[in-house]
Backbone as a chain_set.jsonl record, in Angstrom:
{"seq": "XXXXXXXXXXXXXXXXXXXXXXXXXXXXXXXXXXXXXXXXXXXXXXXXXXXXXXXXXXXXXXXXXXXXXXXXXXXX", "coords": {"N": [[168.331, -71.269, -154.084], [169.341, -71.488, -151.306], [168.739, -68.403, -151.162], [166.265, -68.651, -150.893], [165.796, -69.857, -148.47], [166.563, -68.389, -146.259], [165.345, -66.164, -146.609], [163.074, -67.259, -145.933], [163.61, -67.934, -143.594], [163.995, -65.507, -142.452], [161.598, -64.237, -142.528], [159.698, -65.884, -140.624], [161.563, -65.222, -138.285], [160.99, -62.959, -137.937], [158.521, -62.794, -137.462], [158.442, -64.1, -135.13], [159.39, -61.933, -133.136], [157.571, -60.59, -133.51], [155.247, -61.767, -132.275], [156.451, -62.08, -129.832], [157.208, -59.487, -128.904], [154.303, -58.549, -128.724], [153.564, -60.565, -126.549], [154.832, -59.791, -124.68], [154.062, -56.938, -123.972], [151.393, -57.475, -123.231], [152.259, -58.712, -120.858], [153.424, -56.646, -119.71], [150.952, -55.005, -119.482], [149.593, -56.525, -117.774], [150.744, -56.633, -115.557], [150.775, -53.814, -114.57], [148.311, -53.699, -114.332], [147.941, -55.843, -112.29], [149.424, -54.438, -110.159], [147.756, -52.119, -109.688], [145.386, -53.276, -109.046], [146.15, -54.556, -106.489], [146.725, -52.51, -105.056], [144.322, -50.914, -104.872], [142.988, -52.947, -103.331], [144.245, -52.337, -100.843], [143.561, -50.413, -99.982], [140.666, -50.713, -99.607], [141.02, -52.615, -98.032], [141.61, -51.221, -95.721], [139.685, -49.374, -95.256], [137.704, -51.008, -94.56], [138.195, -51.773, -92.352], [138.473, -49.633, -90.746], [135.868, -49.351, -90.724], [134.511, -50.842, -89.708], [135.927, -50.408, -87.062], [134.134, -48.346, -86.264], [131.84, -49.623, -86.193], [131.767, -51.455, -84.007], [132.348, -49.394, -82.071], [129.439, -48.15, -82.041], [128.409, -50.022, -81.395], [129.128, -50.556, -79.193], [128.702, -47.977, -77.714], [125.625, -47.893, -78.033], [125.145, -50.157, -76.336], [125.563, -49.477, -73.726], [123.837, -47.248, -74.088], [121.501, -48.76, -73.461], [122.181, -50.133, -71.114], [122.043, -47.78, -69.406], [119.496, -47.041, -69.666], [117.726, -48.988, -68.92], [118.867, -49.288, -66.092], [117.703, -46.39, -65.16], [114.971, -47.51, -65.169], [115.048, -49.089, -64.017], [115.283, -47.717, -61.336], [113.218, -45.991, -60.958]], "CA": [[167.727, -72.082, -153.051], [169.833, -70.602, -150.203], [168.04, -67.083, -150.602], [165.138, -68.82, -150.521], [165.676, -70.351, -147.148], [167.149, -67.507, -145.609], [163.89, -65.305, -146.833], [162.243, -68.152, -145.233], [164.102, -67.91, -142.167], [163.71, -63.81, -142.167], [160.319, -63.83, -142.356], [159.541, -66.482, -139.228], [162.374, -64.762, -137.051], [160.549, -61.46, -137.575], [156.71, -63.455, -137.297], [158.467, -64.465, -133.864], [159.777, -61.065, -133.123], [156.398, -59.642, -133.142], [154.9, -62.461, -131.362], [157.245, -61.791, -128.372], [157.103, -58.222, -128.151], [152.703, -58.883, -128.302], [153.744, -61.25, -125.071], [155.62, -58.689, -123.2], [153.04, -55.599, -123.93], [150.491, -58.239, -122.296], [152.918, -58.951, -119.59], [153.176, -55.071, -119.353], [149.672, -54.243, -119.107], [148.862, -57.428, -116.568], [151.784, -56.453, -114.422], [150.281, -52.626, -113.915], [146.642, -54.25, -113.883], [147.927, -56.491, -110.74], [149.559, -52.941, -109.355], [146.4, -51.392, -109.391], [144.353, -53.693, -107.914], [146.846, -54.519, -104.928], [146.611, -51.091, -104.168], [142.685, -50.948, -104.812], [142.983, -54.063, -102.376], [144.679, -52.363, -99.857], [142.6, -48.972, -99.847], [139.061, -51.141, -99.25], [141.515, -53.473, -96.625], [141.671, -49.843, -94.815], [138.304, -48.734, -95.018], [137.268, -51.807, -94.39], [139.133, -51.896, -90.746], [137.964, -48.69, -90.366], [134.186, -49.361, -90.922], [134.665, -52.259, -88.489], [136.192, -50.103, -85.816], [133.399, -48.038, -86.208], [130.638, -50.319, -85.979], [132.434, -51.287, -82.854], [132.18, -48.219, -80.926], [128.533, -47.708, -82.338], [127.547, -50.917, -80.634], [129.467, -50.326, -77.392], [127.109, -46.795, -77.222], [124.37, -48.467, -77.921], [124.422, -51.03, -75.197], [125.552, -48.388, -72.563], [122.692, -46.549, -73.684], [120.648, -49.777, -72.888], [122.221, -50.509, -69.896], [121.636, -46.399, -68.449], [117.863, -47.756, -69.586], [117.326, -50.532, -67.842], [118.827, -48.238, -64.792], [117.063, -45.914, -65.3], [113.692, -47.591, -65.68], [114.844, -50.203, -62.62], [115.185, -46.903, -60.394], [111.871, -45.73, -60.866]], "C": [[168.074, -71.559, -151.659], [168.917, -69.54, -150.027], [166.546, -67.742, -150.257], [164.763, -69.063, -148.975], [165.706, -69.436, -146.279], [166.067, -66.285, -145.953], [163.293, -65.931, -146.024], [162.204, -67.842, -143.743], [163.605, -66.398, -141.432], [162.357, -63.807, -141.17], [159.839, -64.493, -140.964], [160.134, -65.847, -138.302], [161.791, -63.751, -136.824], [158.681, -61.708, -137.157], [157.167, -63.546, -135.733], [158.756, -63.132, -133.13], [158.672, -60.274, -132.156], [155.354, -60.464, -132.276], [155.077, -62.321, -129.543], [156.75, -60.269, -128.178], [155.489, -57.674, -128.072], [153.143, -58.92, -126.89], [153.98, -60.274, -123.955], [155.076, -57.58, -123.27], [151.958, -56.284, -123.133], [151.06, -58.455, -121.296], [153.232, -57.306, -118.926], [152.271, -54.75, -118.36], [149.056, -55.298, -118.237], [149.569, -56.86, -115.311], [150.976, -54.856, -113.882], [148.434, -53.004, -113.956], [146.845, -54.915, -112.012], [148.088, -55.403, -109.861], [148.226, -52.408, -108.561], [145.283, -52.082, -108.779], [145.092, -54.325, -106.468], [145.757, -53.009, -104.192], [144.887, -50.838, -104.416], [142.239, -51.905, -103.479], [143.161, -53.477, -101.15], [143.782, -51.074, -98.976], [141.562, -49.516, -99.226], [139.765, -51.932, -97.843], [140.792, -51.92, -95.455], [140.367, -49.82, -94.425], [137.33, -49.367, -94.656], [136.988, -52.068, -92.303], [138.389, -50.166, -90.329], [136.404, -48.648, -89.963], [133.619, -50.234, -89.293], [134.779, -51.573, -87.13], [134.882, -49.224, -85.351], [131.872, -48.429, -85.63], [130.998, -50.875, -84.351], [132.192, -49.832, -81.636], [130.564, -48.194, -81.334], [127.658, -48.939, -81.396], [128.078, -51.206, -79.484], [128.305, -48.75, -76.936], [126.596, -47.444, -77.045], [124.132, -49.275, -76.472], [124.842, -50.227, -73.748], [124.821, -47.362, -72.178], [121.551, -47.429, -73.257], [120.635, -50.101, -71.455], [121.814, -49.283, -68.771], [119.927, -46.318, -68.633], [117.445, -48.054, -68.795], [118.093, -49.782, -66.331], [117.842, -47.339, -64.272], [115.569, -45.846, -65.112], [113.497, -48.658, -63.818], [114.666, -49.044, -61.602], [114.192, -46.285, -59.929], [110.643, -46.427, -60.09]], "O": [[167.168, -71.218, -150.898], [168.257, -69.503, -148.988], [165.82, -67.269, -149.382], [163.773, -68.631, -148.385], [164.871, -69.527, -145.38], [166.233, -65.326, -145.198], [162.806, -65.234, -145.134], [161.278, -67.601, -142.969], [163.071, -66.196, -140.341], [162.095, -63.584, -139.989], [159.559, -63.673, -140.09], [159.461, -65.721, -137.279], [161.827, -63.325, -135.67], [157.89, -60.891, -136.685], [156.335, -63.091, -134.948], [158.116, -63.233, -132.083], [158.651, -59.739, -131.048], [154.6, -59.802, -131.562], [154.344, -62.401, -128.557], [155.933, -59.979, -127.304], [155.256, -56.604, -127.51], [153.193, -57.956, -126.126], [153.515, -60.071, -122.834], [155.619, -56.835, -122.455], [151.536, -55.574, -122.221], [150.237, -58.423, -120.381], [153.216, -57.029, -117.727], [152.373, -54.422, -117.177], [147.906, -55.032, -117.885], [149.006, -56.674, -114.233], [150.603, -54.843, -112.709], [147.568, -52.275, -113.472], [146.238, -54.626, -110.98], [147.289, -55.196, -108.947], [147.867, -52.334, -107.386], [144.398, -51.545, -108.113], [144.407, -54.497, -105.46], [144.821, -52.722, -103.445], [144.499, -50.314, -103.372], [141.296, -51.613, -102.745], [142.428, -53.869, -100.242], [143.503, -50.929, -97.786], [141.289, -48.951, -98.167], [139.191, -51.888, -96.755], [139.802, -51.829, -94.729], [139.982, -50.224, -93.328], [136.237, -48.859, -94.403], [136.102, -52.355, -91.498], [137.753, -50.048, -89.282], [135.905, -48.002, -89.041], [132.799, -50.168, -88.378], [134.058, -51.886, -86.182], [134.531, -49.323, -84.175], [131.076, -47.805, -84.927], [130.182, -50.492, -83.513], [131.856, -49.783, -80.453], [130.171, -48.268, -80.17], [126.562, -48.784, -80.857], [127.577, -52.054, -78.746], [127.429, -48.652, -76.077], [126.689, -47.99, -75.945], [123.199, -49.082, -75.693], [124.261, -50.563, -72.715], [124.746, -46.728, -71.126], [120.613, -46.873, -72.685], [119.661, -50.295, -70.728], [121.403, -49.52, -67.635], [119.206, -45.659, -67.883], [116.79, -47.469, -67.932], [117.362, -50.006, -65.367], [117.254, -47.458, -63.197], [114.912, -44.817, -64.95], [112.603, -48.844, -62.991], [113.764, -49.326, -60.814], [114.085, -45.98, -58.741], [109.507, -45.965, -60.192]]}, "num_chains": 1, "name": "protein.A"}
């Protein structure tokens, strides 16, 4: 009766065993999933700020080429 229990017991401690070390290969592969999209996050932040500064200067030209226009057109 004893071995029986203690088979019993085996088998669950090692059912839990493999349960856990599932858990923590998923806690693995979430933990370098979050990694990678930080840093995916932070790359588009950049390029983002960049695009921005861009569009920025593109629409300060622009209206300085509007305003040497409208000079231009008033001088005439």
């Amino acid at each position: 009766m004893a071995e029986n229990i203690n088979s019993t017991f085996e088998y669950e401690l090692k059912r839990l065993e493999k349960r856990v070390d599932a858990l923590v290969r998923v806690c693995d592969q979430l933990q370098d999933e979050n990694r990678s999209l930080k840093q995916r996050q932070d790359v588009l932040t950049s390029e983002r700020a960049n695009l921005l500064q861009k569009n920025e200067q593109v629409r300060a030209r622009v209206e300085a080429m509007i305003g040497r226009l409208k000079a231009m057109e008033q001088g005439s």
